[in-house]
NUPA-676504 format. One line per 2 residues: their letters; for each residue x, y, z of C-alpha. Coordinates in nm, 2 decimals. Layout:
BEGIN
A) X/Y/Z ~ ...
***
This chain:
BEGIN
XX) 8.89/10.25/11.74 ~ 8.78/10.61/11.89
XX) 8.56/10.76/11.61 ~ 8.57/11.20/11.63
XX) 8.34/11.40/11.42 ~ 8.32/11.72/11.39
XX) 8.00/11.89/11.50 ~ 7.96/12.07/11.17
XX) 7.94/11.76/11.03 ~ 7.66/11.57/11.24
XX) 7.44/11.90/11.17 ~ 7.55/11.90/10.73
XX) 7.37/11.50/10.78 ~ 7.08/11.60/10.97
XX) 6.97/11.88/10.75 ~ 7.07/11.67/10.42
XX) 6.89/11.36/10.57 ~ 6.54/11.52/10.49
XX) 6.54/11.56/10.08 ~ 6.82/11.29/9.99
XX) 6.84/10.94/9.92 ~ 6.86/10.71/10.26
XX) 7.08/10.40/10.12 ~ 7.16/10.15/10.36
XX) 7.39/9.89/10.31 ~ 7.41/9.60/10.55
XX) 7.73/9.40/10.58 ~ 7.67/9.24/10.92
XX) 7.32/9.05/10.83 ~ 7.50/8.86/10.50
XX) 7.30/8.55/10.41 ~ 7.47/8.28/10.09
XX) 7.68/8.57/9.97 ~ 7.46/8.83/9.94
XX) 7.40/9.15/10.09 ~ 7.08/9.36/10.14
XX) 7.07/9.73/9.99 ~ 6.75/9.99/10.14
XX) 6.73/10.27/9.93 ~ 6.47/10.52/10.07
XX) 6.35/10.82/9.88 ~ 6.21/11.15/9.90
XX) 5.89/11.22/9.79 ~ 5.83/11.15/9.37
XX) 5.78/11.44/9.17 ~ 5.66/11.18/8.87
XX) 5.40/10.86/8.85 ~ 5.63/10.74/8.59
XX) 5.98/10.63/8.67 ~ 6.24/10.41/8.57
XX) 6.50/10.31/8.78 ~ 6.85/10.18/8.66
XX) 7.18/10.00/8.75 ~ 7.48/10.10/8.55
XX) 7.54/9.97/8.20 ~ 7.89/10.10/8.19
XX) 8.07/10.32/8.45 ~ 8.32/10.61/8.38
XX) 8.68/10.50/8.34 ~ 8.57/10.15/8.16
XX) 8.48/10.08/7.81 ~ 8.29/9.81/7.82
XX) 7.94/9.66/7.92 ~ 7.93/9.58/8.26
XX) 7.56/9.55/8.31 ~ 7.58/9.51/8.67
XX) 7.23/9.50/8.73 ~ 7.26/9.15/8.68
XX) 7.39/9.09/8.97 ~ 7.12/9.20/9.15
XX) 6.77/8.98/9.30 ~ 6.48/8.98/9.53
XX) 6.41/9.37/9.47 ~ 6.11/9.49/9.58
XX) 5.97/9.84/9.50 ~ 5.77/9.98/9.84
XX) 5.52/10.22/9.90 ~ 5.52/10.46/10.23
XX) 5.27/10.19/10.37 ~ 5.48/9.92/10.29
XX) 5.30/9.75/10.03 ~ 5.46/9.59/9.71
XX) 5.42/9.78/9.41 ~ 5.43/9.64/9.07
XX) 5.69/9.70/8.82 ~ 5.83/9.57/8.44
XX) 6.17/9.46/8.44 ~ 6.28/9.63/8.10
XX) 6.64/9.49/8.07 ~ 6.90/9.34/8.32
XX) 7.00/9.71/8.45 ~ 6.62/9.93/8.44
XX) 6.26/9.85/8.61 ~ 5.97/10.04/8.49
XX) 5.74/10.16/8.75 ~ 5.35/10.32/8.65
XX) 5.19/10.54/8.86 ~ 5.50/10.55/9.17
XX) 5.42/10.87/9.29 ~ 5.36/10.66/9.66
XX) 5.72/10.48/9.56 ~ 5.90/10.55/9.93
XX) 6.18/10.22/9.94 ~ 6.33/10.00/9.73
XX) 6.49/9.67/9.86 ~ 6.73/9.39/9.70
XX) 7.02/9.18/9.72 ~ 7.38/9.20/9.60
XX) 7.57/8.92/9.44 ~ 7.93/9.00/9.38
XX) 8.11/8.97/9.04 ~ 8.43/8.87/9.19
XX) 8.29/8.49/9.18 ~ 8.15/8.58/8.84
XX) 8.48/8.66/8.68 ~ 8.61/8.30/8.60
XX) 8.24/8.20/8.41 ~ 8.20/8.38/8.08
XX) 7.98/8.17/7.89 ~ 7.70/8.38/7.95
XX) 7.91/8.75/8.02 ~ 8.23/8.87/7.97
XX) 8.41/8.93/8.31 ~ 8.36/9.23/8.53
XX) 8.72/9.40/8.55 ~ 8.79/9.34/8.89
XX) 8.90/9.70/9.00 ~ 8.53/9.81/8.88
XX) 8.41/9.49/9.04 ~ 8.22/9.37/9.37
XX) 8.35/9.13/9.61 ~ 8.16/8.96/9.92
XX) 8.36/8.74/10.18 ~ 8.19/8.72/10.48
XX) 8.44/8.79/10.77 ~ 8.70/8.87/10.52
XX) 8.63/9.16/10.29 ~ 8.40/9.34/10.11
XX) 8.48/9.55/9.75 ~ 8.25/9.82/9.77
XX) 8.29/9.95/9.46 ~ 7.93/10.15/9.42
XX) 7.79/10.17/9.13 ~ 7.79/9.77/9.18
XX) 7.55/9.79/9.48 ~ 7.34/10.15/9.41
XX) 7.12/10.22/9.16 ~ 6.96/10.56/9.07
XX) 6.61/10.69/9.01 ~ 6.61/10.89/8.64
XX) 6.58/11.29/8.71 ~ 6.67/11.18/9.03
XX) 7.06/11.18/8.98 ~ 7.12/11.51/9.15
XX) 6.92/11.46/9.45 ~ 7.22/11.38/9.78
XX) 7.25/11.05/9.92 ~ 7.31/10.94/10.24
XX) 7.47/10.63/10.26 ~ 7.46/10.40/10.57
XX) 7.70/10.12/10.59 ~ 7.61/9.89/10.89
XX) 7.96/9.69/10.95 ~ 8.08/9.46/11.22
XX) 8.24/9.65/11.50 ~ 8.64/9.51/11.42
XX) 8.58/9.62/11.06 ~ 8.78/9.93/10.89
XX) 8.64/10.07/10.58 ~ 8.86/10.22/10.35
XX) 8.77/10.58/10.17 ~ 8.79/10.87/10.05
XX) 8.45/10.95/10.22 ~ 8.46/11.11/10.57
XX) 8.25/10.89/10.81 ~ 7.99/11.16/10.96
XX) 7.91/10.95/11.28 ~ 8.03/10.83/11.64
XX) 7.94/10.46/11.63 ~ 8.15/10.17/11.62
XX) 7.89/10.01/11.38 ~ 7.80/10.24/11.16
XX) 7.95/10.45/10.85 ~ 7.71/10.76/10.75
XX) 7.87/10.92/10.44 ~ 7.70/11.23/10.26
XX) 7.75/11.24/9.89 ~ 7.61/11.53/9.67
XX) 7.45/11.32/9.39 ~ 7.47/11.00/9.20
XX) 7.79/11.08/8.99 ~ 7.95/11.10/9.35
XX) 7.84/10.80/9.47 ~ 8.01/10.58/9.17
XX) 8.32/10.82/9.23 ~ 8.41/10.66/9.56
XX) 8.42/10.32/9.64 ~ 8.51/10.18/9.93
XX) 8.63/9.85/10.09 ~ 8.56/9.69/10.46
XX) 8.81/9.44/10.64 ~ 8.96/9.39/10.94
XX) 9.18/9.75/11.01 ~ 9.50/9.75/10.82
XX) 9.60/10.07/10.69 ~ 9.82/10.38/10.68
XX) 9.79/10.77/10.67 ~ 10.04/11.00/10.58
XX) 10.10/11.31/10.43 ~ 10.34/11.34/10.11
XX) 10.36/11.63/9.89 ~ 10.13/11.84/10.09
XX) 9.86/11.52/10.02 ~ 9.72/11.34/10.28
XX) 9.70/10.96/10.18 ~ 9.50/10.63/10.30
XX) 9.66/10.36/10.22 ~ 9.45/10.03/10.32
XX) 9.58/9.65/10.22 ~ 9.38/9.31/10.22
XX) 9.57/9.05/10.23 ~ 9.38/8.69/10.25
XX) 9.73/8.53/10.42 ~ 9.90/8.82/10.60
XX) 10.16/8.84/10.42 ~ 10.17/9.21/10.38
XX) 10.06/9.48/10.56 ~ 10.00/9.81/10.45
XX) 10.35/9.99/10.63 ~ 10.48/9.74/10.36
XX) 10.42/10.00/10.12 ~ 10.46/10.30/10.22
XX) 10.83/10.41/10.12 ~ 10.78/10.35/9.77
XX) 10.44/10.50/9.75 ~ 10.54/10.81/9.92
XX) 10.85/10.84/9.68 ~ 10.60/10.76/9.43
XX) 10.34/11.06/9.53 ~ 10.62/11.29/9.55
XX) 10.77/11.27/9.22 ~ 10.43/11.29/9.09
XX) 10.29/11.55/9.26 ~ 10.62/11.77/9.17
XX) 10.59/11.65/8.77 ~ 10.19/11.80/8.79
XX) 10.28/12.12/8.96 ~ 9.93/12.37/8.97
XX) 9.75/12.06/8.75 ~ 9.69/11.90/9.03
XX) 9.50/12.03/9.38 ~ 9.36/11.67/9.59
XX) 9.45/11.72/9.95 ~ 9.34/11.40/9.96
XX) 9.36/11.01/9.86 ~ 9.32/10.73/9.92
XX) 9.42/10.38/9.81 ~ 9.24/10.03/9.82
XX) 9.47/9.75/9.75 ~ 9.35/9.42/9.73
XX) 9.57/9.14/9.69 ~ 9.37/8.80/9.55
XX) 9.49/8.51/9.75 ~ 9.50/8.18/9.54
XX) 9.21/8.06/9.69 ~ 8.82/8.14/9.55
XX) 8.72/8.43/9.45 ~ 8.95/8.37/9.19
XX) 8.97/8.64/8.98 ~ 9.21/8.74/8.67
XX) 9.13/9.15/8.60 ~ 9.45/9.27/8.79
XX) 9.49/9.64/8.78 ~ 9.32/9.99/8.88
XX) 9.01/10.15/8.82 ~ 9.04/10.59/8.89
XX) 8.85/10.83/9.06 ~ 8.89/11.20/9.19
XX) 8.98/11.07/9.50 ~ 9.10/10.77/9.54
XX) 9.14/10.44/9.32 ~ 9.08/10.07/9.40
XX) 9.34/9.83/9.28 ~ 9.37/9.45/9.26
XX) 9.67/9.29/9.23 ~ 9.78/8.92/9.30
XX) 9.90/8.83/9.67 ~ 10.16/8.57/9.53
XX) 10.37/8.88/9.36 ~ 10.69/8.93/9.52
XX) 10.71/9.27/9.71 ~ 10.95/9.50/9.45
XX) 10.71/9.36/9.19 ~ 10.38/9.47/9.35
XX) 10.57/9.83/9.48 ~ 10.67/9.84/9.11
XX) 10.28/9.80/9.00 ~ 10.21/10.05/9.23
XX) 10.43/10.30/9.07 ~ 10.31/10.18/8.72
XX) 9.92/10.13/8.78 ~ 9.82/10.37/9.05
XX) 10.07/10.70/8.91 ~ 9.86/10.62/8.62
XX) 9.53/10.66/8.82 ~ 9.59/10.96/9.00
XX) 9.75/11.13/8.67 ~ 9.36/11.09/8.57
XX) 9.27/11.38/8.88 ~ 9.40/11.61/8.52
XX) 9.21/11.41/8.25 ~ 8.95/11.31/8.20
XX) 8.84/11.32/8.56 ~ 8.86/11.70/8.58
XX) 8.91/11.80/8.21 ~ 8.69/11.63/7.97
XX) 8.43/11.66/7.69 ~ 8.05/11.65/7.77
XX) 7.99/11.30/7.70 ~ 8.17/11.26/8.00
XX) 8.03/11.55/8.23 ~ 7.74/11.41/8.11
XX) 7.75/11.06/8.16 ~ 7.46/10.84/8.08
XX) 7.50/10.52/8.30 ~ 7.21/10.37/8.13
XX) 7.27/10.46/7.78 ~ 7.65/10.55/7.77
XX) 7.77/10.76/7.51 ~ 8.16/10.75/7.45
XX) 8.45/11.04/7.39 ~ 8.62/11.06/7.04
XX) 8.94/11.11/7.27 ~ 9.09/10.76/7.46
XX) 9.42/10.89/7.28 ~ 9.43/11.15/7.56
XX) 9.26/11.01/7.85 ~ 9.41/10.68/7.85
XX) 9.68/10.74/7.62 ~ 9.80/11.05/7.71
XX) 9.74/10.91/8.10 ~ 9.95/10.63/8.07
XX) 10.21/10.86/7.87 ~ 10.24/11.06/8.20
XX) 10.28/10.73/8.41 ~ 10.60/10.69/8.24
XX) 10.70/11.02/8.13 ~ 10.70/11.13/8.53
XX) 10.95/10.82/8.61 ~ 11.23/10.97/8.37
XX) 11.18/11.33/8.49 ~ 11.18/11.26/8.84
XX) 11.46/11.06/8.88 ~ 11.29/10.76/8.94
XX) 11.42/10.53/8.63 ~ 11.73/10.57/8.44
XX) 11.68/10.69/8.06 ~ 11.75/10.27/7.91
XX) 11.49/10.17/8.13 ~ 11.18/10.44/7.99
XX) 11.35/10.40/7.65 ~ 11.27/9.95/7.67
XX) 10.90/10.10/7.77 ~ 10.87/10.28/7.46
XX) 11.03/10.00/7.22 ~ 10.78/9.75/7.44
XX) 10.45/9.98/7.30 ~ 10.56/9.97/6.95
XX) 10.59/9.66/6.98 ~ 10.25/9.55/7.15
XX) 10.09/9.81/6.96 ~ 10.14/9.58/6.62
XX) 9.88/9.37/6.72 ~ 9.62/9.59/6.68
XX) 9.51/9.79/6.36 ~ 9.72/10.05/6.28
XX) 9.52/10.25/6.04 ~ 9.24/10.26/6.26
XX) 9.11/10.61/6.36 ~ 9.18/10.65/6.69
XX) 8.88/10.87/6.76 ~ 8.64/10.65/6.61
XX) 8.75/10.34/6.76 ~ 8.72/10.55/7.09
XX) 8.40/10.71/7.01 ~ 8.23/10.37/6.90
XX) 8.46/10.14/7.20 ~ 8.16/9.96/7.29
XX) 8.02/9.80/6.99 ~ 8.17/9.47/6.89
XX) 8.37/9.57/6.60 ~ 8.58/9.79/6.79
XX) 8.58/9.69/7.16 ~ 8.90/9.45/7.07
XX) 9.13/9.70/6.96 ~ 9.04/9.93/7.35
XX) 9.38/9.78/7.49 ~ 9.56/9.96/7.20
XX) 9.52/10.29/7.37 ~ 9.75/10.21/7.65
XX) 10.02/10.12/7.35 ~ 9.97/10.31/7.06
XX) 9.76/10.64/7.24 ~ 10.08/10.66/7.46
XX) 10.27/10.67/7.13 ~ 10.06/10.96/6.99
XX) 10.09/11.15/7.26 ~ 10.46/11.11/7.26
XX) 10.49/11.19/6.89 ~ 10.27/11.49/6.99
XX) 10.50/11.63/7.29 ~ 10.81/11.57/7.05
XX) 10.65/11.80/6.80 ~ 10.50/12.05/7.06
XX) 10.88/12.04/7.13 ~ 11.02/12.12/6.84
XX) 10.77/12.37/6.69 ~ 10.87/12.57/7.04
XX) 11.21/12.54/7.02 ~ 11.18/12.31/7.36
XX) 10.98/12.56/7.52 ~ 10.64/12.39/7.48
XX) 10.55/12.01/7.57 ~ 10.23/11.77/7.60
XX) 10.22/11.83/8.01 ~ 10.22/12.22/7.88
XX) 9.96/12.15/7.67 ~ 9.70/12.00/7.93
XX) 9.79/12.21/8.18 ~ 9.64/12.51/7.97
XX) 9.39/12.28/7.87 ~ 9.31/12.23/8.19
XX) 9.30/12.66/8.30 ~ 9.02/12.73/7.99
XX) 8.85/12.39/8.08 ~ 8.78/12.22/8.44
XX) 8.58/12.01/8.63 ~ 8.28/12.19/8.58
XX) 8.34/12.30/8.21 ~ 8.35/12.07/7.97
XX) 8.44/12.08/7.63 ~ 8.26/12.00/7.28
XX) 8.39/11.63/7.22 ~ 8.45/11.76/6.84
XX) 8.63/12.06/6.89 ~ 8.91/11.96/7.13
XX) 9.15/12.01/6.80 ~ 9.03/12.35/6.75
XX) 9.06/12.37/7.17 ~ 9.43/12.27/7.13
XX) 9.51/12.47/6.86 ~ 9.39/12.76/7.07
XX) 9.59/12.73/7.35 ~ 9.90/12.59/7.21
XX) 9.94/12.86/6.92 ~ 10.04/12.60/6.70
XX) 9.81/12.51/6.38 ~ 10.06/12.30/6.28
XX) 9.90/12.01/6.56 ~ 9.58/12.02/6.35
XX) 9.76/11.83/6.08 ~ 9.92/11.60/6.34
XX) 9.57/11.50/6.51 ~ 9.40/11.47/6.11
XX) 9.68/11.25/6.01 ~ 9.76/10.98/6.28
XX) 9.51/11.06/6.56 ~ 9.18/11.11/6.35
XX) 9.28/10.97/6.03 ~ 9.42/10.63/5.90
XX) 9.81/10.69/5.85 ~ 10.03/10.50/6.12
XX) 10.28/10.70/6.32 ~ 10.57/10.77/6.21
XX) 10.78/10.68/6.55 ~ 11.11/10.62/6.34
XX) 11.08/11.00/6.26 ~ 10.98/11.13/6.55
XX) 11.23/10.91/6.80 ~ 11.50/11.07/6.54
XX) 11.45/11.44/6.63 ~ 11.54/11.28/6.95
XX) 11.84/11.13/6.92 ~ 11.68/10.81/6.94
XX) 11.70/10.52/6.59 ~ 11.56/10.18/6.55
XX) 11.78/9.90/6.50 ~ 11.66/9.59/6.36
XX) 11.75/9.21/6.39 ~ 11.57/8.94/6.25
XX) 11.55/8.60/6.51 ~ 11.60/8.23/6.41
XX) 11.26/8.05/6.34 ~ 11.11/7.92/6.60
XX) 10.75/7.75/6.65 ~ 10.47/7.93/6.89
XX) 10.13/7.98/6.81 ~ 10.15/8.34/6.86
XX) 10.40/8.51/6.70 ~ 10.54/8.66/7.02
XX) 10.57/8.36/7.28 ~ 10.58/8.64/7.52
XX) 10.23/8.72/7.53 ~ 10.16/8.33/7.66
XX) 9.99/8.33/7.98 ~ 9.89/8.01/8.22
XX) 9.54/7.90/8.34 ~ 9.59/7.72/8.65
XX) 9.23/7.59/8.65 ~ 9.24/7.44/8.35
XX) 9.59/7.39/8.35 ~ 9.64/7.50/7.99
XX) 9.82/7.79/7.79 ~ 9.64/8.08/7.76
XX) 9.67/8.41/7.54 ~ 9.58/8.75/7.54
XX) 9.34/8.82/7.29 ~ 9.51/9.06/7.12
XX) 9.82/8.88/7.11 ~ 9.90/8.82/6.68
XX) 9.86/8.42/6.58 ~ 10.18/8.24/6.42
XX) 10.10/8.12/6.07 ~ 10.11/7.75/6.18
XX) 9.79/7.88/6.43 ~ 9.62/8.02/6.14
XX) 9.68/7.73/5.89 ~ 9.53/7.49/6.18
XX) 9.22/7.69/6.26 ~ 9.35/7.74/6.56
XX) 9.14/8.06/6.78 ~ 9.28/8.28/6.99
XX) 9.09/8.23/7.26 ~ 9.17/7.85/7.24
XX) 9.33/7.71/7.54 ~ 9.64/7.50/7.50
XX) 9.63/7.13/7.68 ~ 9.87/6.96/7.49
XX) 10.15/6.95/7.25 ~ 10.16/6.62/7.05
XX) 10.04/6.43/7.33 ~ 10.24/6.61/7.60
XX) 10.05/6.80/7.85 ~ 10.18/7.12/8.06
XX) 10.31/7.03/8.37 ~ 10.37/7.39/8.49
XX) 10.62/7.28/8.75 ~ 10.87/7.13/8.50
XX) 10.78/7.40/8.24 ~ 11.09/7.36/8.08
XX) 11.08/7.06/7.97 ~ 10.75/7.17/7.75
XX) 10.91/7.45/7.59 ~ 11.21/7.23/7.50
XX) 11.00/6.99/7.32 ~ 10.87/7.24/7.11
XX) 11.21/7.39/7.01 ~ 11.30/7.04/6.89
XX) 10.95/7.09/6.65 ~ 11.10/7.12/6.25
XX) 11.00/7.25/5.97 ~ 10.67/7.07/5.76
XX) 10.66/6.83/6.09 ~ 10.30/6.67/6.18
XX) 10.21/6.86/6.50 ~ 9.91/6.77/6.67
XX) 9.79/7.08/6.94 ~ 9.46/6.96/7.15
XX) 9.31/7.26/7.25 ~ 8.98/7.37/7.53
XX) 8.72/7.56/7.30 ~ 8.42/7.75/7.41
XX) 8.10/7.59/7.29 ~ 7.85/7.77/7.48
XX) 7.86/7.70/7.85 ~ 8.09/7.40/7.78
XX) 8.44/7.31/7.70 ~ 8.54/7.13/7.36
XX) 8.85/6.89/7.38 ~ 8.98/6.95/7.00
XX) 9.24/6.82/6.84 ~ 9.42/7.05/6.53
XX) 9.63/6.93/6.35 ~ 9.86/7.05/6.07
XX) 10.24/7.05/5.97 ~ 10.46/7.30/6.14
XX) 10.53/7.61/6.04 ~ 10.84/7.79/6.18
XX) 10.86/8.16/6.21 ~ 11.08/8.44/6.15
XX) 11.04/8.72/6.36 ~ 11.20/9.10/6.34
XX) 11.31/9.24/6.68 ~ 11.31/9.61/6.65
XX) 11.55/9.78/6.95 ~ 11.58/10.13/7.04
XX) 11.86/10.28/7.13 ~ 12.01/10.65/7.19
XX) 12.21/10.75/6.87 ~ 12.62/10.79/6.93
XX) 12.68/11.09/6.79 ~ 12.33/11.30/6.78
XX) 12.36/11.66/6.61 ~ 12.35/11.89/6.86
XX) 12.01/12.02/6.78 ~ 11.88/11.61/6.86
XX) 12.09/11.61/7.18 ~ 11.90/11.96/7.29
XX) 11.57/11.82/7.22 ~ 11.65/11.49/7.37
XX) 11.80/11.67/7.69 ~ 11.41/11.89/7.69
XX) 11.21/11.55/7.66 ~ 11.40/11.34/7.92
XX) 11.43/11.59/8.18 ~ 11.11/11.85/8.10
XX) 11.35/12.12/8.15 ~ 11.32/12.43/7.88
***
């Protein structure tokens, strides 16, 4: 590969070079995994310093702590000598008296081989995660391999990725030198840095422009069995549709894509999905997925990442303008950043043509329906504002299900109180002309903020009911003024430990039944003491032979009423895993299917707003 840069740009690193941060990461010289980070600094302005890894990143709610996967460092002065330090926690070091601090040196471990060991730490979502394969790949997501001096998070780095000479790396970054073995990237501060990741294999990618966009698209593959061309019809159709449905809201000229497929093979990892950023967003998916299913997560995951270039990557309050990577502090608002997100993620596909009006219709009956396993009378803004303390972080998942239902509720009554000239996409978008990327708003006066540009006090009372206070949603009501009713059908009893077999998921390491942990537990489960987070290994003596799956499910459909059942189970006891046997007598359950479905005969008033919602039109 011929490497051209532009003049202007060689001369932008030279005169940056002097007063920013000189990060090298070397991905040729990998030794047992790891790889080596130099991070060189300008001169220190303060004896006293602290320097961090991230606790938690932007678009994740949880702690990460990914200074933990960091060893050997060493802090240097400008004569090379070791200076001493207190480490205060897994993600800061103390330094006294650093005003000589030039370098700072340490290795990388990657979380990807993490991901399957939880005793100690709950898994690193692979998207936000790290992955080192020597000759295969590397994950570069940042903010897993740079760390950050305090006061020093505005200062420009310059990072310097030594690579092997066949590699590709994969960014939204704009590579500011000639050589074949080298990447020199120029980033304006810290929050930049952990805004664009990037990942290094062997070249397989795609540009293209679509809807006045330029896209990368780059692919690993562990096998070869796909290639990034693979992709590109749908994902064009894909950027087109939504780049149309944002209009003005949305102004990248550029983006790019990392898609990772996980082979079966080690790392094996289990966080499959996306992680956003202004430019681009890293996505992991499994290689074994058939190709209409992994082009169908595309459309899915990544529409819903780039819908995040509105919110809250460019509109948002100041907790995230502001963000503390050491000492996060959370939005009240995951009901529009996620919610509202993953709203326009499906709202998009029925506008633009892209599924019929059944198929977004099953979407919305499948988020009532997942969001029952959560609380419903939960605030939604303090859940979000307090996602990661214990007592809350299990109910996070409940804003891709229940915040997308607010925010439909909201657009139905935006649209009705305008007479179908006013919807939630109207909404943000003059959100997003009085706020921006550089304004943020007051986390606690985004109601007040609303109310101001929509003209309609009558949302305060929406957002104080069902978004800040404890009612549940009426969707019944709302999904009426649509021309949309519930209908209801109760199924025979059947016998599962969760109360929608559904939700049952397979570990092929352990070979067991596993469930998601927010998935509702049967009666029978509870009268057992049976735990979510137990994994099934057997079923009265018959174990799961995933190939003849069948057969399993059949035995338990011949299970009756008050029957002994025995169900041995894998526990978690510390960094171990208890064989237990529960045992209790059966309990079958009933279980209410709830199915929407467009009403017959709508008044016309319910067909007109039903018409406005579908297609966006006024």
């Amino acid at each position: 590969m011929k490497k051209i840069a532009l003049s202007l740009s060689v001369l932008a690193t030279v005169l940056v070079s002097a007063q920013s941060i000189k990060t090298n990461i070397d991905l040729v010289n990998v030794k047992d995994d790891k790889v080596a980070v130099t991070m060189e600094f300008p001169k220190m302005k303060s004896g006293d310093i602290k320097f961090h890894f991230p606790k938690t990143v932007p678009g994740t709610y949880s702690v990460d702590d990914y200074g933990r996967f960091i060893e050997g460092i060493k802090f240097l002065d400008n004569k090379g000598k070791e200076l001493t330090f207190t480490k205060v926690n897994d993600n800061t070091y103390s330094l006294k008296n650093a005003q000589n601090l030039t370098k700072v040196t340490y290795l990388v471990n990657d979380s990807f081989d993490d991901e399957m060991d939880t005793s100690k730490h709950k898994a690193v979502f692979s998207p936000s995660g790290t992955d080192i394969e020597q000759g295969k790949v590397y994950m570069i997501n940042t903010h897993g391999f740079i760390g950050y001096i305090d006061n020093m998070q505005d200062v420009p780095y310059q990072l310097v990725v030594q690579k092997p000479t066949d590699f590709y790396g994969t960014t939204a970054l704009v590579d500011q030198d000639k050589s074949e073995s080298t990447d020199t990237y120029v980033l304006a501060n810290y929050a930049k840095v952990t805004d664009s990741p990037l990942m290094y294999t062997k070249p397989d990618y795609i540009t293209f422009n679509a809807g006045g966009m330029d896209l990368v698209l780059g692919v690993y593959s562990p096998t070869g069995k796909y290639k990034a061309a693979d992709f590109k019809e749908n994902l064009e159709k894909m950027v087109v549709a939504q780049k149309k449905f944002l209009g003005d809201m949305n102004t990248n000229k550029k983006y790019a894509i990392l898609l990772y497929l996980s082979g079966t093979g080690e790392p094996q990892i289990k966080g499959f999905g996306a992680l956003e950023h202004h430019e681009s967003t890293s996505v992991v998916l499994p290689e074994m997925m058939p190709k209409d299913a992994i082009d169908k997560a595309i459309t899915d995951v990544v529409s819903h990442e780039f819908f995040h270039t509105v919110n809250p990557l460019k509109t948002h309050s100041e907790e995230i303008h502001n963000f503390d990577y050491a000492d996060p502090k959370m939005s009240q608002h995951l009901w529009m950043y996620e919610g509202g997100t993953e709203y326009f993620a499906n709202l998009f596909q029925i506008q633009e043509g892209l599924i019929d009006k059944n198929e977004f219709l099953k979407r919305i009956n499948e988020k009532i329906t997942n969001s029952k396993n959560y609380d419903d009378t939960m605030p939604f803004t303090v859940m979000s504002k307090n996602v990661l303390l214990d007592q809350y972080k299990d109910q996070y998942r409940n804003v891709y299900e229940k915040g997308t239902l607010l925010t439909m509720c909201l657009d139905i009554e935006l649209r009705k109180l305008s007479n179908g000239e006013m919807g939630y996409r109207d909404m943000i978008r003059k959100l997003s002309q009085r706020f921006g990327e550089n304004k943020p708003f007051k986390d606690d006066k985004l109601i007040d903020e609303l109310v101001t540009v929509t003209g309609y006090p009558q949302i305060k009372d929406f957002y104080n009911k069902y978004i800040a206070g404890s009612q549940p949603t009426p969707y019944a009501e709302y999904l009426s003024q649509v021309g949309v009713e519930i209908s209801k059908q109760e199924t025979p009893p059947i016998f599962w430990l969760i109360k929608d077999p559904n939700q049952t998921g397979y570990n092929e390491k352990n070979n067991t039944f596993v469930f998601d942990e927010s998935s509702a537990l049967s009666p029978f489960s509870k009268s057992i003491g049976f735990k979510i987070t137990d994994e099934v290994l057997a079923l009265d003596g018959k174990t799961i032979d995933i190939k003849n799956v069948q057969a399993f499910i059949n035995y338990s459909k011949t299970i009756k009423e008050g029957q002994n059942v025995t169900v041995t189970v894998l526990r978690k006891n510390g960094d171990k895993m208890d064989k237990i046997d529960l045992k209790g007598k059966a309990i079958l359950d009933k279980l209410t299917m709830e199915t929407l479905q467009y009403k017959a005969n709508p008044t016309p008033a319910e067909k007109k707003l039903q018409d406005q919602w579908l297609t966006g039109k006024k």
